[in-house]
N, C-alpha and C positions, 0 to 999 in steps of 0.2 A: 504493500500500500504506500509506503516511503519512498518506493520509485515511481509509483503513479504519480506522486506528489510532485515531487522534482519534474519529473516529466510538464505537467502540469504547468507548475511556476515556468518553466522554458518555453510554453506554448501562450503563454499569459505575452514573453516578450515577441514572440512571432507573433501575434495579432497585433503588439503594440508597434512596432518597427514597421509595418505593411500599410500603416494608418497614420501613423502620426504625423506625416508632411501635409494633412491638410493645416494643419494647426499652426506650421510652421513656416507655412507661404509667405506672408507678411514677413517676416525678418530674415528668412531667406535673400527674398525679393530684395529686400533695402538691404543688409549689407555687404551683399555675395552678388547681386545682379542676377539671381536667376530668373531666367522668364519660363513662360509654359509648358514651352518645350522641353527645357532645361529639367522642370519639375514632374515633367509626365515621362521624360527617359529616366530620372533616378527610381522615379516609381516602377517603371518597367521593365529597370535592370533589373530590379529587386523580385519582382515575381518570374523572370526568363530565367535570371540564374537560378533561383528555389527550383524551377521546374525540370530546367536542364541535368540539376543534380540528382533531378528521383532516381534516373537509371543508375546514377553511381549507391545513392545510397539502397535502391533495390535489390542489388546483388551484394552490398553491404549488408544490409537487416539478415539476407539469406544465408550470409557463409560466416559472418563476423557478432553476428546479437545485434538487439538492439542498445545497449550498454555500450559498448568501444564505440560502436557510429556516431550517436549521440553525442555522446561527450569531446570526440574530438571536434568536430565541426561545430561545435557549439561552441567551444573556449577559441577555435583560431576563427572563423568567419565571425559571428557575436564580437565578440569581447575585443578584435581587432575593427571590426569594421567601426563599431561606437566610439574607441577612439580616436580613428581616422578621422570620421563626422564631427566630433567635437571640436578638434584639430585645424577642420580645413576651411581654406581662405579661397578657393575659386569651386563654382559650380560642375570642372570635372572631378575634384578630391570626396566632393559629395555623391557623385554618378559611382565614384569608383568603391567607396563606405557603402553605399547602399547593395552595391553588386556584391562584398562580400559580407554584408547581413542576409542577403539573402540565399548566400550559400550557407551560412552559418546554422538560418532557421530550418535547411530545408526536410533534416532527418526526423525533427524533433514529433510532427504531428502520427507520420508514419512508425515510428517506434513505440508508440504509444497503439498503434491501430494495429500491430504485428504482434504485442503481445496480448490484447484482447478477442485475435484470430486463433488463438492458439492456447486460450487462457477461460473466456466463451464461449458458450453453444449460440451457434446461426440464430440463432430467435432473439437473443441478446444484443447479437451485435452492431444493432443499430442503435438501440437505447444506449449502451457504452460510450459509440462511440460519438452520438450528436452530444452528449450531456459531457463529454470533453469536451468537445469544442466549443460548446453553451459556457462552459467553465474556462477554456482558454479566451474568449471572446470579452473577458471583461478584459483584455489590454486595450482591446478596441475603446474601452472605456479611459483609462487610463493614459493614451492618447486622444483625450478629448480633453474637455473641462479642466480634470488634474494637471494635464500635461497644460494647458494654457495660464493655470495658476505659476505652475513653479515655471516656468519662464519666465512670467512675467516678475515673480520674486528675486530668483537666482540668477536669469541668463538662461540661454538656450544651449552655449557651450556646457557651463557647468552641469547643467544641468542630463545632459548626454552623456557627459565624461562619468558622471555619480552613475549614472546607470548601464555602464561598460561595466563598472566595477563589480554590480548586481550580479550582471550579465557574467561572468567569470564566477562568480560562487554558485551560483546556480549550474554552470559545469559541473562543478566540483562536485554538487549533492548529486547528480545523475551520475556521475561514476562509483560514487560512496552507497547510491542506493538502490537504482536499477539491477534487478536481477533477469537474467536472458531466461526466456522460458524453455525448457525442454522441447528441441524439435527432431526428429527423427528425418538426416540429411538422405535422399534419395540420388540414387547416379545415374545418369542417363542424358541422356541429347540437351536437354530445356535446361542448361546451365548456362551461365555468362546471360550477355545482351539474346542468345537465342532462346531464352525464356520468355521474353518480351516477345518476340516474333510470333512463340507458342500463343502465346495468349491474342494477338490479334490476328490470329486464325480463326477463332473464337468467333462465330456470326452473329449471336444473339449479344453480344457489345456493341457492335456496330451503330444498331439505333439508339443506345444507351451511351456511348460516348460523346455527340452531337452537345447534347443537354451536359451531361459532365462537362462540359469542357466551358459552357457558358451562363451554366445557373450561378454562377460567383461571382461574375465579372461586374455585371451593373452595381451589386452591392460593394463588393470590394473595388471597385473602380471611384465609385462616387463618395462612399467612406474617406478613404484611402488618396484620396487625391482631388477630386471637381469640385466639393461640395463649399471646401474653402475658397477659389475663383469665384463658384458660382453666388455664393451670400456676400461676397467683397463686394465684386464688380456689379450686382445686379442691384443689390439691398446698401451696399456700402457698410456692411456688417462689421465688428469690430472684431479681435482675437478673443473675448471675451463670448460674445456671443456667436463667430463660428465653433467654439468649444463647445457650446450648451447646446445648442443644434444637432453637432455631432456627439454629443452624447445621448443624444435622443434614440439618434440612428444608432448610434453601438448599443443602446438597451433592448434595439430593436433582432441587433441581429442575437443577441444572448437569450432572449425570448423565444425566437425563430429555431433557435437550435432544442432548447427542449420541448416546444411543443412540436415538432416536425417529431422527436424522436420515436415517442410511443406510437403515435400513430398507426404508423404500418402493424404493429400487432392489434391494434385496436379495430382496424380495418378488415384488417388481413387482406393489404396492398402496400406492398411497395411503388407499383406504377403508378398506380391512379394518385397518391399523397404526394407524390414528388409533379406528376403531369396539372393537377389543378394549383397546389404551390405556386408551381413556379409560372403557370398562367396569367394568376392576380397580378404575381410582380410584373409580368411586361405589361395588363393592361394600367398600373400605375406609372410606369414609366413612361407610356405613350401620353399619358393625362398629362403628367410633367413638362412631355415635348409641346403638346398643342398649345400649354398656357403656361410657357416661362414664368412669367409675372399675373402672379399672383396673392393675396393676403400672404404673409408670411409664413399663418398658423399654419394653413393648408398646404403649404410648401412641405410644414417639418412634418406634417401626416402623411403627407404620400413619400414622402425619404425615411419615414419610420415603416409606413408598407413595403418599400423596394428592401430593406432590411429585413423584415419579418420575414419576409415571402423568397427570399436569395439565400435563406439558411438554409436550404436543405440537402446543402455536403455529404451528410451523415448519412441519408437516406437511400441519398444516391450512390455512395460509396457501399453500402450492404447489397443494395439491387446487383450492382454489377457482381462483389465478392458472391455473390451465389454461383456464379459461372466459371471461377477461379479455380483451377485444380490445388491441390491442399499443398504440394510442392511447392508452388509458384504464389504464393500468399504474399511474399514481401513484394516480390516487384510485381504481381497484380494492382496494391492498392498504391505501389509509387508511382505507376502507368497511370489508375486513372488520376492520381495528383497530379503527375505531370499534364494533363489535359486540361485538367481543373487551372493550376495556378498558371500555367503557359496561356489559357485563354485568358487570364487578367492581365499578364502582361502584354499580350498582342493588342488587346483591346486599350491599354494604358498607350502605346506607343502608336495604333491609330486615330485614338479621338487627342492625343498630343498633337500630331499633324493635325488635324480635321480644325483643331481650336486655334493652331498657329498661323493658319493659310485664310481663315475665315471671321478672325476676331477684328471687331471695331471697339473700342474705347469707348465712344460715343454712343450705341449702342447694343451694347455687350449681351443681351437677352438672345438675339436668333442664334448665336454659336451654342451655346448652352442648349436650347431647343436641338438643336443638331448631333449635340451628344446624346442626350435624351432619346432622342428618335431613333440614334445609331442602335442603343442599349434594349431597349424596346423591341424593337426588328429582329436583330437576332437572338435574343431570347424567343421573342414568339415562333420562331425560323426551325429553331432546336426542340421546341415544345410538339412544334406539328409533325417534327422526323420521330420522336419521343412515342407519340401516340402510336405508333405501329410497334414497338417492345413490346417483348416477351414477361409477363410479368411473373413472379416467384413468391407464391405465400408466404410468409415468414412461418416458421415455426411456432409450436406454442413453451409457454415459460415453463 
């Protein structure tokens, strides 16, 4: 339970590091000169690198535990990249901190979901594993409101530097307390990356990876990065109150993760709980797009619904692990992370363009509409490929 814990605390700072540049645009902005660009490629390195490294830590979790993977990448990507950040004085030092936080965080949710495969019966494993991520998701909080206080108290430097320091004890307790579960290693061809192959031979993923790869993005996109642009430029919102906004959204999505998680045994659907979820969220995102500007209050409701309705990771991540052969369990659920956190950062790195090529100062509301609209689309895009899966009763408890 003291490794869940550690675990835990480490996924507390990967939702915090994945989110906190909205908070941090304004001073960014003024004394580094970053522009949107600038802040939607740090954001996008951060989720391309995480994503990029599933296949390493895939066949890590499988031949190494989840213990040794964890902890090393967690003390040199973490605990170096935060000082980097704290450190740095031009907008590539901060491109370049972010790309190795996001290597840093990328073992940490999957070692967590490798020994709950292994640890679990199928019928659980969806309560496990959203009610972690319901529970890592207050960093998302913690990069809000919090993180706008102690900036504004202490500095933004110091205040990243104190938390590299966290970040490096929080290694320490995952190597002091993680235990590797017992797994019986199998020999045959689906070793290395040709496991990964194995598993996208796999037919019935196919319409299930679509929706993986894009039920996160509008919520982690607009968390994590738009939502500070868009209350600046549109509302002239202060750090104070893009905090409390986004704190709304981050209670949003820690809500979203435990009520998504029962569900599916409550249903007994995995498809149908994850296919109307994540429905809602695009029909509030298109709401968003058609009317930029509007009351505020209703602004933070339909950012509190794309939040709600974008938790359902967990769900989707069990739907797929049903089709996973019992070998190939680590780099199954790194594969579909890699989908998952790869489509936030594709998506970070096109509405970066889509905002840089189309932004006017003067009237800053149609670019926003434009991201909106983008996030919306292919969410719904993914939902109507989604509707033809294969769906898999959960087991009973």
């Amino acid at each position: 339970m003291a490794g869940i814990a550690a675990l835990a605390a480490a996924y507390i700072f990967s939702q915090f590091y994945r989110s906190f540049l909205a908070v941090l645009t304004p001073a960014l902005t003024e004394e580094l000169g970053m522009s949107k660009a600038d802040l939607s490629q740090a954001s996008g390195l951060w989720f391309l690198t995480f994503a990029l490294m599933q296949f390493v830590v895939g066949i890590s979790l499988d031949r190494f535990g989840p213990r040794r993977t964890a902890t090393v990448l967690f003390a040199i990507g973490v605990g170096g990249g935060a000082f980097l950040f704290a450190a740095a004085t031009t907008p590539v030092e901060i491109i370049i901190a972010m790309s190795l936080i996001g290597i840093g965080c990328s073992p940490v949710l999957m070692a967590a979901f490798f020994i709950f495969a292994y640890t679990f019966p199928p019928a659980r494993f969806a309560i496990a594993s959203s009610w972690f991520v319901a529970l890592g998701t207050a960093g998302n909080v913690i990069g809000a409101k919090p993180l706008a206080i102690a900036v504004e108290s202490f500095g933004w430097r110091e205040t990243i530097f104190g938390l590299g320091v966290l970040s490096l004890l929080t290694a320490l307790a995952i190597y002091a307390f993680v235990r590797d579960p017992k797994v019986e290693r199998e020999e045959g061809g689906s070793t290395g990356l040709s496991g990964y192959v194995a598993l996208l031979k796999i037919p019935a993923l196919w319409l299930i990876i679509p929706l993986v790869a894009v039920n996160y993005a509008p919520a982690a996109g607009m968390r994590g990065l738009w939502v500070g642009p868009y209350l600046s430029d549109v509302y002239g919102a202060s750090t104070q109150l893009i905090g409390t906004i986004s704190l709304f959204m981050a209670v949003s999505m820690i809500l979203g993760s435990v009520l998504y998680g029962p569900l599916d045994t409550l249903f007994g659907t995995r498809k149908w709980v994850s296919f109307f979820g994540n429905l809602l969220g695009a029909l509030a995102l298109i709401f968003l797009a058609l009317f930029p500007v509007q009351p505020l209050w209703q602004v933070t409701v339909l950012l509190f619904a794309v939040g709600l309705f974008g938790a359902s990771f967990g769900v989707m991540m069990a739907h797929a692990r049903d089709f996973f052969p019992k070998e190939l369990t680590g780099r199954g659920v790194t594969l579909m992370n890699f989908f998952t956190i790869g489509g936030v950062g594709l998506g970070q790195f096109l509405t970066g363009q889509m905002a840089q090529a189309r932004f006017d100062p003067l009237d800053p509301a149609p670019t926003f509409s434009m991201l909106f609209g983008f996030y919306g689309v292919i969410l719904a895009l993914a939902v109507a490929i989604y509707f033809f899966s294969q769906d898999k009763k959960p087991g009973t408890l």
